[in-house]
C-alpha atoms as an extended CHARMM CRD file, in Angstrom:
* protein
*
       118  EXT
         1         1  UNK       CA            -72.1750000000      -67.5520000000      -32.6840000000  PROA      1               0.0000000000
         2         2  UNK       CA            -72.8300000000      -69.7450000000      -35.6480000000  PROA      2               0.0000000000
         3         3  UNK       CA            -76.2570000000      -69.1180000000      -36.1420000000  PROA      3               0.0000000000
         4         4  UNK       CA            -75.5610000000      -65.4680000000      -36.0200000000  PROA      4               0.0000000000
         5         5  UNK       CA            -72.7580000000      -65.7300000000      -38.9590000000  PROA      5               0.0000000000
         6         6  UNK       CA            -75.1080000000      -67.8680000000      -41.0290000000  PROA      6               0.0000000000
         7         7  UNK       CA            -78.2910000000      -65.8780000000      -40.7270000000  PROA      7               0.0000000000
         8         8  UNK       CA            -75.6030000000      -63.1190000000      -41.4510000000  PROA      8               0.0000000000
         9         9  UNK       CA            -74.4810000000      -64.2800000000      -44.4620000000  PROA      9               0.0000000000
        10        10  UNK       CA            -77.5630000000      -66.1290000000      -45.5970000000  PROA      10              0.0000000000
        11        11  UNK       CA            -79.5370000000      -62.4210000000      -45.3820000000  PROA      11              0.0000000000
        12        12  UNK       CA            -76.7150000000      -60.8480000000      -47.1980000000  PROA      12              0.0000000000
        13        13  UNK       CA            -77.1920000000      -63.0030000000      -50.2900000000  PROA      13              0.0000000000
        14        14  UNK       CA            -80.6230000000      -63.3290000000      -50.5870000000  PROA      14              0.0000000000
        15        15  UNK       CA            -81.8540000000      -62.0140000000      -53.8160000000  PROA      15              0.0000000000
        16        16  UNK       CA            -85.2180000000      -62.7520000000      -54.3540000000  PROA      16              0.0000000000
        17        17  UNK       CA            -87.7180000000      -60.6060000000      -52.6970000000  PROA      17              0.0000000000
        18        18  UNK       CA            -90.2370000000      -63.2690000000      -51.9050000000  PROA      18              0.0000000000
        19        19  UNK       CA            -87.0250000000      -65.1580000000      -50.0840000000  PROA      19              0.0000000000
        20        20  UNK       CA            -86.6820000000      -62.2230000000      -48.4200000000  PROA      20              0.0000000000
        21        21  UNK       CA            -90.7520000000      -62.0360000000      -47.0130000000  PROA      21              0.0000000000
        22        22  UNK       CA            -90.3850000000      -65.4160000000      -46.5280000000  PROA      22              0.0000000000
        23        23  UNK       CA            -87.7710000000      -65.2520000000      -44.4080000000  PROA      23              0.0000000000
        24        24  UNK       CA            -88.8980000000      -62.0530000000      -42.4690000000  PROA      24              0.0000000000
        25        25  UNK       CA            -92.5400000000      -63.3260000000      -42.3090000000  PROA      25              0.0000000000
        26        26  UNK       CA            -92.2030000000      -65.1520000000      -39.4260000000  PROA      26              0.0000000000
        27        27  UNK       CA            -91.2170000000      -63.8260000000      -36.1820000000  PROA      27              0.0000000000
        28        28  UNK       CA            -88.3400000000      -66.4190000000      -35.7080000000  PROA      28              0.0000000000
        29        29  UNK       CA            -85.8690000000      -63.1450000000      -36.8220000000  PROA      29              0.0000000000
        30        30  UNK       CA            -87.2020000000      -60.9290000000      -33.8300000000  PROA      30              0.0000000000
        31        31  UNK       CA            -86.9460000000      -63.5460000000      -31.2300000000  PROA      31              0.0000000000
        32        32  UNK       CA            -83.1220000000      -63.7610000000      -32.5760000000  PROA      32              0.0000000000
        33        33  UNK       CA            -83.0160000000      -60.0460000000      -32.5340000000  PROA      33              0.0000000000
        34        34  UNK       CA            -83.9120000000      -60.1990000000      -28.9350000000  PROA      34              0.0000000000
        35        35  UNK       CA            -82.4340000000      -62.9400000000      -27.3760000000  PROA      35              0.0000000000
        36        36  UNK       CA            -79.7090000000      -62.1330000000      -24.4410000000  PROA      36              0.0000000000
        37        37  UNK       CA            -76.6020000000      -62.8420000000      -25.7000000000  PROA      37              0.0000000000
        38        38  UNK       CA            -72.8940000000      -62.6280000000      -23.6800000000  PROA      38              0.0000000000
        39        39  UNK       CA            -71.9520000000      -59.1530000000      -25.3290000000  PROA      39              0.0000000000
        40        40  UNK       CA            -68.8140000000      -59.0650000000      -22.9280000000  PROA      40              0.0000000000
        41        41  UNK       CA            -67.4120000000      -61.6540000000      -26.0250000000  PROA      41              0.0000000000
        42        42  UNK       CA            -66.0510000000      -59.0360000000      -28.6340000000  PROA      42              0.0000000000
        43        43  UNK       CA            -66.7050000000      -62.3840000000      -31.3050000000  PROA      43              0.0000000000
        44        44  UNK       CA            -70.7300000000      -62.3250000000      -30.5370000000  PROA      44              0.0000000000
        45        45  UNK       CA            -71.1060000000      -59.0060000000      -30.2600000000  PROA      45              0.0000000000
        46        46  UNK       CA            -69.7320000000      -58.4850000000      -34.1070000000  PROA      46              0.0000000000
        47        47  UNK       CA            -71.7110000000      -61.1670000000      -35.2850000000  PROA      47              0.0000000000
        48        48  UNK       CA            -74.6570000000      -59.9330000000      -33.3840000000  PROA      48              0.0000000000
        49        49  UNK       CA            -74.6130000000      -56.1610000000      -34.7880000000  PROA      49              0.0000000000
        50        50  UNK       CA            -73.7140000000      -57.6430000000      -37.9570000000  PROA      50              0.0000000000
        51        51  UNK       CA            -76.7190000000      -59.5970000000      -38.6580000000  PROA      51              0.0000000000
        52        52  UNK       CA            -78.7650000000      -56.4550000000      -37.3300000000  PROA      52              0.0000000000
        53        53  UNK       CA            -76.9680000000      -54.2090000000      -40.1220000000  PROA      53              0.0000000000
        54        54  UNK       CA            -77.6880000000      -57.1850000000      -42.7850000000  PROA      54              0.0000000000
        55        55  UNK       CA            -81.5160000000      -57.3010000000      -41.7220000000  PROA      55              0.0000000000
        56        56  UNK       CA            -81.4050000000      -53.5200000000      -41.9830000000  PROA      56              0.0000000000
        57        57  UNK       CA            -80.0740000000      -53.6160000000      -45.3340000000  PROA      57              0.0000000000
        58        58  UNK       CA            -83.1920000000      -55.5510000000      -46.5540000000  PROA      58              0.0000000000
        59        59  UNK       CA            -85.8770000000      -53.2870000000      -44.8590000000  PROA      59              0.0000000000
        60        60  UNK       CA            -88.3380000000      -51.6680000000      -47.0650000000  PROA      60              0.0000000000
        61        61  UNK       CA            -91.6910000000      -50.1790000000      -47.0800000000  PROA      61              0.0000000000
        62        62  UNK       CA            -92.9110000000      -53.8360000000      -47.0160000000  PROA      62              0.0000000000
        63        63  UNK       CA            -90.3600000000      -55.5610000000      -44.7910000000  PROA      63              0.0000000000
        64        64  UNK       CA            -90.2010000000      -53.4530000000      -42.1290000000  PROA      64              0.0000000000
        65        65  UNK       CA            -93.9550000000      -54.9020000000      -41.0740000000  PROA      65              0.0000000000
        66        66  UNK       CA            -92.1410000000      -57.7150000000      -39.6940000000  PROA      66              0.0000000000
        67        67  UNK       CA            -90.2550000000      -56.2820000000      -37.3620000000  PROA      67              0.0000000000
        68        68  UNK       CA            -92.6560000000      -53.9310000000      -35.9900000000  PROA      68              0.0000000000
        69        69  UNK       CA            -94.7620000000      -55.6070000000      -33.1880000000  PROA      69              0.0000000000
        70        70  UNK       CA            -97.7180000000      -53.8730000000      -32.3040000000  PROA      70              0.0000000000
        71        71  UNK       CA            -99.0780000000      -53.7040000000      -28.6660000000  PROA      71              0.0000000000
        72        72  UNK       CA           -102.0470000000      -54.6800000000      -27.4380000000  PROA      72              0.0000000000
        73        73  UNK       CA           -103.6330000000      -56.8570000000      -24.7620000000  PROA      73              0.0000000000
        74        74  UNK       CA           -101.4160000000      -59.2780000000      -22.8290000000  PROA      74              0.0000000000
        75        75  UNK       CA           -102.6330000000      -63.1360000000      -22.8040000000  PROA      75              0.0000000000
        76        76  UNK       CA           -103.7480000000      -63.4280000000      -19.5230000000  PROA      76              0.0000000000
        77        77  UNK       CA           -103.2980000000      -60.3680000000      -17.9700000000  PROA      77              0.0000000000
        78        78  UNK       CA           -105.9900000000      -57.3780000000      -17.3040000000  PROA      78              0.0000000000
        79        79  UNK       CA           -107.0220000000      -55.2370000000      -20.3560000000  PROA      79              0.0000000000
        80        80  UNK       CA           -105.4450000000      -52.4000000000      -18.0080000000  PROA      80              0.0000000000
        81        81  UNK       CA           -101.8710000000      -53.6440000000      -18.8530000000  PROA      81              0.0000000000
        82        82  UNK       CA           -101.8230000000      -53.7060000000      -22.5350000000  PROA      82              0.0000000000
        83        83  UNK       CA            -98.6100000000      -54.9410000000      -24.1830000000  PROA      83              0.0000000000
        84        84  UNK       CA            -96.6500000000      -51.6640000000      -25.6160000000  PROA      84              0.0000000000
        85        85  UNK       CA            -95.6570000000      -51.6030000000      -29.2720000000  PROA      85              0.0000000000
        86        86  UNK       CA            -92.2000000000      -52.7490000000      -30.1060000000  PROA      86              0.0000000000
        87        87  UNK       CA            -89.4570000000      -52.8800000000      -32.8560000000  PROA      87              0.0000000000
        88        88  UNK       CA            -86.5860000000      -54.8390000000      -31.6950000000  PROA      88              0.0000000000
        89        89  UNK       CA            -84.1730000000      -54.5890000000      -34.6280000000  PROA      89              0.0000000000
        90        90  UNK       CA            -84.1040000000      -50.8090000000      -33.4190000000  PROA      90              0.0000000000
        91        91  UNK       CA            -84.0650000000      -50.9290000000      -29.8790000000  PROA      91              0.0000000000
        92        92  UNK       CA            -82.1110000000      -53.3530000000      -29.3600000000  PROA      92              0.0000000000
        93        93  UNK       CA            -79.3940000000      -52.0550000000      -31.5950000000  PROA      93              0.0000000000
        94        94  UNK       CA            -79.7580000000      -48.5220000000      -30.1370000000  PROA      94              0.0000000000
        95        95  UNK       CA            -78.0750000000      -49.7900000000      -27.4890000000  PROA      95              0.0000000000
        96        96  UNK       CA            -74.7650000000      -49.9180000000      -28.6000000000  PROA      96              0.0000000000
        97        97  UNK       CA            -74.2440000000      -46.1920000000      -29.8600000000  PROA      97              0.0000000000
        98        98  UNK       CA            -72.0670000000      -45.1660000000      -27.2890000000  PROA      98              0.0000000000
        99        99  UNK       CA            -70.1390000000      -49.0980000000      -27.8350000000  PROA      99              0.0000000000
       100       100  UNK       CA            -66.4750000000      -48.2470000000      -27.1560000000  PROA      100             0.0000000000
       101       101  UNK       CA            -66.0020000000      -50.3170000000      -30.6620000000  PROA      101             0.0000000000
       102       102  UNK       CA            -66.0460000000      -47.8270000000      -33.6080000000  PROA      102             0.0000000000
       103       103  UNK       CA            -66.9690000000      -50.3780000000      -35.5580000000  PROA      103             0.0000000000
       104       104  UNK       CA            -70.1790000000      -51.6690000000      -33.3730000000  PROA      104             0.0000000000
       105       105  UNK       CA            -71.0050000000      -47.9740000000      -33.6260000000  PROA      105             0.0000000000
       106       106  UNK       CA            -70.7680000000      -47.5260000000      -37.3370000000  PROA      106             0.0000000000
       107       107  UNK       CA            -73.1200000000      -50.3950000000      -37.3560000000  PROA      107             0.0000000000
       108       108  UNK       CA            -75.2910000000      -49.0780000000      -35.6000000000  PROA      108             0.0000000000
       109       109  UNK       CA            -75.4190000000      -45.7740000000      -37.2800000000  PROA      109             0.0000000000
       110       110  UNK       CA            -76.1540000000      -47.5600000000      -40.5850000000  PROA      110             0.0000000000
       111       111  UNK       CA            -78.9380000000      -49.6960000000      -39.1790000000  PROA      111             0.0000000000
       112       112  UNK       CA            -80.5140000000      -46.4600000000      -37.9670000000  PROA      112             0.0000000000
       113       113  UNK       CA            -80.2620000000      -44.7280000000      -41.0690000000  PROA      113             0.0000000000
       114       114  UNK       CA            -81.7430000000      -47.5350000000      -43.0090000000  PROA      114             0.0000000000
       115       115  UNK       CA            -84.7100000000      -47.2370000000      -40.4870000000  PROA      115             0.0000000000
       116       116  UNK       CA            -85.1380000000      -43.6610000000      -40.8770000000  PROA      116             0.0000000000
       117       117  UNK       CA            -84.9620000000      -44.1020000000      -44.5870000000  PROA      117             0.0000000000
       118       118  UNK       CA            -88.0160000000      -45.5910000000      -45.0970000000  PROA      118             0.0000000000
């Protein structure tokens, strides 16, 4: 929960764009993004969909590259099976839309516009 409310608040008061790439740059933000958290806990889950909505404030033409994992072959597996593309700050927020939360929803409504609006 901690590291959630400080990437939170750390993302929300960056100012300087190459801060901002060099935070994003890595792919330490999407493993966050994707990690299985206890949503049952109303405390993570707010934290959780906060930090999404804060990354989603930041996107840009240039940002959203990071968060966009394209597919392609799997290490060690057949050339058959590639690896589908992914962008976890959308999917994995998409599935809250129908959260009983209003809030959680809102959210989630703004991080999808912010996607859309780039």
């Amino acid at each position: 929960v901690q590291v959630l409310q400080t990437l939170s608040i750390l993302i929300q008061n960056l100012r300087n764009q190459q801060t901002v790439y060099y935070l994003f740059s890595n792919n330490h933000i999407n493993e966050i993004v994707s990690m299985r958290f206890d949503f049952e806990d109303d405390e993570v889950l707010g934290y959780y969909v906060n930090l999404l909505k804060a990354i989603s404030l930041k996107l840009n033409e240039v940002t959203v590259q990071f968060f966009f994992q394209a597919g392609g072959p799997r290490p060690g597996s057949s050339p058959a099976t590639p690896r589908p593309a992914s962008f976890p700050l959308y999917t994995e927020s998409i599935k809250f839309v129908n959260h009983r939360d209003p809030m959680v929803r809102t959210a989630v409504k703004t991080l999808t516009l912010n996607v859309y609006g780039i």
